[in-house]
C-alpha positions as CSV (number, residue, x, y, z in Angstrom):
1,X,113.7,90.0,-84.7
2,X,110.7,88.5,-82.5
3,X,110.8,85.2,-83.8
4,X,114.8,85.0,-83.0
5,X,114.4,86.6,-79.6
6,X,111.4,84.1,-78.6
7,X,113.6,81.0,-80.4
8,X,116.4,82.3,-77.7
9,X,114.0,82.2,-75.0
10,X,112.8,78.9,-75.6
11,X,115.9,77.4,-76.1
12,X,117.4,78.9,-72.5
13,X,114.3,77.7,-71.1
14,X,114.8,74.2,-72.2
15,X,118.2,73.6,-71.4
16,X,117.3,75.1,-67.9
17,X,114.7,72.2,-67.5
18,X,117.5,69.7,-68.3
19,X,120.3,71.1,-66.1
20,X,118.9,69.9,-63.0
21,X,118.9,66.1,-64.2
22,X,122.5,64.5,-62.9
23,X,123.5,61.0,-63.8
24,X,125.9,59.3,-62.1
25,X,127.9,56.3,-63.3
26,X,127.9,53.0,-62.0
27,X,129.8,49.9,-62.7
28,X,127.9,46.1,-61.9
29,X,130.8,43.8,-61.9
30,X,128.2,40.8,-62.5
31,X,124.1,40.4,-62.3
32,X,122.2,42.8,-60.3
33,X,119.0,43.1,-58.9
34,X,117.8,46.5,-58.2
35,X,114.2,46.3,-56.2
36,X,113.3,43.5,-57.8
37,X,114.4,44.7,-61.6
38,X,117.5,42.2,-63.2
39,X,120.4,44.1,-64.7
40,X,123.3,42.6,-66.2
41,X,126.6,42.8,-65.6
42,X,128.1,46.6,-67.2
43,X,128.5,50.0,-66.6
44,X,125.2,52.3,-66.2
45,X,124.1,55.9,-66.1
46,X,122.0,56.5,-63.0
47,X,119.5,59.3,-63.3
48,X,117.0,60.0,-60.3
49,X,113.0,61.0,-61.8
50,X,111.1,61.6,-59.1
51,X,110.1,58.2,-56.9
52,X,112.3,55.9,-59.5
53,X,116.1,55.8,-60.4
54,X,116.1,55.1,-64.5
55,X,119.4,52.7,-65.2
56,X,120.7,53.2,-68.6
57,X,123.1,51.0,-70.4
58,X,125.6,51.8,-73.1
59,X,123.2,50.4,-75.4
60,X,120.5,53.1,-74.3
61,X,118.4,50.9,-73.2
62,X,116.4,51.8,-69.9
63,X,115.2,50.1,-66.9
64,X,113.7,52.0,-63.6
65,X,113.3,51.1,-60.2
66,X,111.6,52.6,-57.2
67,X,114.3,54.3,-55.0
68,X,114.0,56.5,-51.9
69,X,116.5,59.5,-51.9
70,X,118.2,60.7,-48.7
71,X,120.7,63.1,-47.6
72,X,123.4,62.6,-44.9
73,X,125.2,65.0,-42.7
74,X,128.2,64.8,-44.5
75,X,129.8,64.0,-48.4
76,X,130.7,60.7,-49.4
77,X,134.4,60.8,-50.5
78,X,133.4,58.2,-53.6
79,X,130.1,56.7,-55.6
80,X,130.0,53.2,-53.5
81,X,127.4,50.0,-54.3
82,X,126.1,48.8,-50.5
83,X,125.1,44.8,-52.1
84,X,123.9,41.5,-50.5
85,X,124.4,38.5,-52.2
86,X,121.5,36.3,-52.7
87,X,122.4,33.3,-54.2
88,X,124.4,33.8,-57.6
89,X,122.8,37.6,-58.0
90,X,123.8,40.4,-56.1
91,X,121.5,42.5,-54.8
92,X,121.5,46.5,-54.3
93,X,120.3,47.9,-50.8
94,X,121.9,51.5,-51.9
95,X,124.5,53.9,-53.9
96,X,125.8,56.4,-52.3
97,X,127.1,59.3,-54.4
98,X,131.0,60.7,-54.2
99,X,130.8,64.2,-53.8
100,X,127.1,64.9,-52.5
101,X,125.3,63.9,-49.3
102,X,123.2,61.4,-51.5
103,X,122.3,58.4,-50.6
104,X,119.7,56.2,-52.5
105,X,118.3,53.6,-51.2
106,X,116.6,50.6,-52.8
107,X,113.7,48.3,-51.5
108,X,112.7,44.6,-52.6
């Protein structure tokens, strides 16, 4: 009875540490550069840990960049891409998150 009671604990615990985590999906219509990090062109889960946002592809294959979080006064109506060009690569300044105040924003 112990051992099943602490298992339940454990488990509640764990899934508690992983509720916080959000990803947010984001589509690159061609090559990206993300503070200096290459991406290809496709569609990626964007998770925020800590000072870095971690880009995974459908392949599950990682890449993180730094990234500064902010918070505006009110909620963006959609999850937009604010990009420069820079030559043939496009280059992302931010992503702003539909539905939240978020705003990430992405340095060189």
């Amino acid at each position: 009875m112990k051992k099943s009671l602490v298992l339940g604990v454990v488990l509640s615990l764990s899934s508690l540490c992983f509720a916080g985590q959000k990803s947010y999906d984001v589509i690159f219509s061609s090559a990206t550069t993300v503070s200096g990090v290459k991406l290809p062109a496709g569609e990626y889960k964007v998770k925020v840990d800590g000072a870095n946002a971690v880009f995974t592809d459908s392949k599950s294959k990682s890449v993180s960049a730094p990234v500064k979080v902010e918070n505006g006064a009110k909620k963006f109506a959609y999850t937009a891409v604010d990009a420069s060009k820079e030559g043939t690569v496009d280059k992302v300044n931010a992503i702003e998150i539909g539905g939240s105040t978020t705003r990430l924003e992405f340095t060189k």
